[in-house]
C-alpha positions in Angstrom: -3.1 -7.7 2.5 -3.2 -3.8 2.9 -3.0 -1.5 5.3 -6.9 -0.7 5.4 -7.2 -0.3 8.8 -6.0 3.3 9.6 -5.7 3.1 13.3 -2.5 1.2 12.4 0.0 3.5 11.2 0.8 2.7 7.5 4.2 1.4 5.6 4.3 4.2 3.1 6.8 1.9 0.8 4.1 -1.1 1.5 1.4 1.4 0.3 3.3 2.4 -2.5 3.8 -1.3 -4.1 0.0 -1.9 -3.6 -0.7 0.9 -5.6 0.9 -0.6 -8.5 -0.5 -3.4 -7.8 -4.1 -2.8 -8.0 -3.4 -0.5 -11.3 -2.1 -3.2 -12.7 -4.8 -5.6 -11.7 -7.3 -3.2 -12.9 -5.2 -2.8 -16.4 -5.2 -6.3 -17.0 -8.9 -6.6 -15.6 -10.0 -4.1 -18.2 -8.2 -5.5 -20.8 -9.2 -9.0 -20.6 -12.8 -10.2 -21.6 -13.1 -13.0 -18.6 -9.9 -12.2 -16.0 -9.0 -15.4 -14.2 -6.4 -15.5 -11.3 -3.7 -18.2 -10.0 -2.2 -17.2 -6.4 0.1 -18.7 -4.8 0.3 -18.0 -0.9 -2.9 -16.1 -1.3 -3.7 -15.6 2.4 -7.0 -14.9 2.8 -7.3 -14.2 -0.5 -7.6 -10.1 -0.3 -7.6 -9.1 -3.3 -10.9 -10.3 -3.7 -12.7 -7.3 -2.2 -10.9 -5.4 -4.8 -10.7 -7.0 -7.2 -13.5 -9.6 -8.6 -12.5 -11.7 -11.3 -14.4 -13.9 -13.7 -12.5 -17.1 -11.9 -9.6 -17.2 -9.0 -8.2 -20.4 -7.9 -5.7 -19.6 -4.3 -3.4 -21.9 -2.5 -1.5 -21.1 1.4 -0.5 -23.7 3.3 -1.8 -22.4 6.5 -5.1 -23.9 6.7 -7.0 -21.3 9.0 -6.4 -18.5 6.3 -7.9 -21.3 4.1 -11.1 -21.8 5.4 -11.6 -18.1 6.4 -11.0 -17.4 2.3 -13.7 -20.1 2.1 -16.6 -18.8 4.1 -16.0 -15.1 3.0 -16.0 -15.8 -1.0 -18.7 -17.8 -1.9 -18.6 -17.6 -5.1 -18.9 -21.3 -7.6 -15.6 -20.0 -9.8 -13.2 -19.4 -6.8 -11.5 -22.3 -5.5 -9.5 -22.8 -2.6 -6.8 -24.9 -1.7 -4.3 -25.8 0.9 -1.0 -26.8 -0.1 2.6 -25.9 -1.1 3.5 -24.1 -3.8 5.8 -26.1 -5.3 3.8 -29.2 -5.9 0.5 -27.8 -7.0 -1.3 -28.4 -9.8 -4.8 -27.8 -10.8 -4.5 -28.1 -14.6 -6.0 -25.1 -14.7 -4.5 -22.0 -16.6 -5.4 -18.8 -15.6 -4.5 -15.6 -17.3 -2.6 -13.6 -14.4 -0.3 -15.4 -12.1 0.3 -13.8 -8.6 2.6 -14.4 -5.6 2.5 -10.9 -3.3 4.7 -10.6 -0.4 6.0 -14.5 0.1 9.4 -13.7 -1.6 9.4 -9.8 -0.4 9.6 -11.1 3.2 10.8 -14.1 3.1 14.5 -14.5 2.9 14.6 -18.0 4.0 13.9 -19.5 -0.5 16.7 -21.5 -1.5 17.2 -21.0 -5.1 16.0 -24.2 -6.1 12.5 -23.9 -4.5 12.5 -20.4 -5.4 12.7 -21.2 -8.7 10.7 -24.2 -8.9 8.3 -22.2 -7.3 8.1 -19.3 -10.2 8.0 -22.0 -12.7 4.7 -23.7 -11.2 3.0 -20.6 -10.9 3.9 -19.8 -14.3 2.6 -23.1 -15.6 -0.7 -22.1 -14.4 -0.8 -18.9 -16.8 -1.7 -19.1 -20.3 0.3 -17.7 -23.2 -0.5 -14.2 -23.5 -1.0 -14.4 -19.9 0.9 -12.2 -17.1 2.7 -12.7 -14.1 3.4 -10.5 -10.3 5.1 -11.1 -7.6 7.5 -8.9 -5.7 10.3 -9.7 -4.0 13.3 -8.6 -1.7 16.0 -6.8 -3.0 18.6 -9.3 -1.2 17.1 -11.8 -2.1 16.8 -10.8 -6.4 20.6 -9.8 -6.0 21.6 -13.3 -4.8 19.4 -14.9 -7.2 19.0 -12.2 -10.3 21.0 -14.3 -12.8 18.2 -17.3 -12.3 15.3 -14.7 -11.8 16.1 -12.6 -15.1 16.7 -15.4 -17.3 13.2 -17.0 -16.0 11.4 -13.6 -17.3 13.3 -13.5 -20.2 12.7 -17.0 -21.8 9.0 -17.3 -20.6 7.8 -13.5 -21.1 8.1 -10.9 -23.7 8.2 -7.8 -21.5 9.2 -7.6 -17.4 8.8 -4.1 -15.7 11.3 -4.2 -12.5 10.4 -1.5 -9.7 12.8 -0.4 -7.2 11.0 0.3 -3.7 11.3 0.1 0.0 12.6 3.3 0.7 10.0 4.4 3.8 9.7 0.9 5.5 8.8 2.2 8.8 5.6 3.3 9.9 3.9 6.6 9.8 0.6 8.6 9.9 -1.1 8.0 7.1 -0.9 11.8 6.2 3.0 11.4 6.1 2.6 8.3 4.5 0.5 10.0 1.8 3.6 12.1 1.0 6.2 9.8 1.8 4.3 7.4 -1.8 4.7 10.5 -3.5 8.1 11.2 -2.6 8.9 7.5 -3.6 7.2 7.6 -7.0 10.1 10.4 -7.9 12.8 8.2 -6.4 12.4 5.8 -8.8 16.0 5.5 -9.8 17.4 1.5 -9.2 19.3 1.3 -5.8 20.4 -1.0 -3.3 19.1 1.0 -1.0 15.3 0.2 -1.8 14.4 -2.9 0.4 12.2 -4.5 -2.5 11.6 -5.0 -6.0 8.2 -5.3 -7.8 8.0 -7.3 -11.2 5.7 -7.9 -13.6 5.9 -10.0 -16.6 3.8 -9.9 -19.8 2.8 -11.3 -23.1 4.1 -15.1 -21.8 5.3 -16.6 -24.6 4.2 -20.3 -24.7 
């Protein structure tokens, strides 16, 4: 899910979004009493080594990631599924919703699924709950009426973050200055590749 391994040069604007990220999983982690996690194309399911909540439930739909998710976390409260997005359903609300890097790559969504997909995850989050996903800059701009009136009738606060400056890939010394560099850009532009939101207080 990160760039951990260092012998591969880093994405500086990658970097940059994880480390909002994780401060915001460890805010909400911190704040919460038992933190329990929804995510939707979870990979192998990363953020667990990071991250160890009271209760994660994960769905992909490639089945390999699946299984390896499976034999690494064996824990009795994280659950793993294979499946798509749009038509899961555990009945099980968790208080943090997550979908990382699906919509920030992907520019394939048509609004309909994308939406559909938002509003699933969302119905596995609890009221007071949160959601995170990021997402590509073309894509919000082609969908942003639909996008901001989903935050805005389901959640009392959204935080937007402009990034994607430094998409290419450097030492991880000029990577280290590139985040910084990128933290004082953080003016809204077209320019930035990507967009980072987070939604809080859900409403019902």
């Amino acid at each position: 899910m990160q760039d951990d391994n260092l012998r591969i040069k880093p994405r500086p604007s990658k970097l940059f979004m994880y480390e909002i990220f994780y401060s915001d999983l460890n805010d909400i982690k911190i704040k919460s009493n038992n933190l329990s996690i929804t995510e939707f194309a979870c990979g192998a399911s990363k953020i667990l080594k990071n991250i160890q909540p009271d209760f994660y439930q994960g769905i992909d739909l490639k089945e390999e990631l699946i299984l390896n998710s499976i034999r690494l976390n064996r824990n009795q409260n994280y659950n793993f599924f294979k499946g798509n997005m749009v038509n899961f359903n555990t009945n099980i609300k968790t208080n943090l919703g997550i979908c990382i890097q699906t919509f920030g790559i992907n520019l394939d969504f048509d609004e309909e699924i994308f939406i559909k997909c938002l509003n699933n995850l969302n119905n596995h989050v609890l009221k007071n709950g949160s959601l995170i996903f990021n997402i590509s800059s073309d894509l919000y701009y082609k969908y942003q009426k639909s996008i901001d009136q989903f935050c805005e009738k389901n959640f009392n606060e959204t935080k937007y973050i402009h990034y994607g400056i430094f998409n290419g890939r450097y030492n991880y010394r000029i990577s280290r200055f590139l985040i910084i560099i990128e933290h004082l850009l953080s003016f809204k532009s077209k320019i930035k590749k990507h967009l980072y939101i987070k939604c809080t207080n859900k409403i019902f």
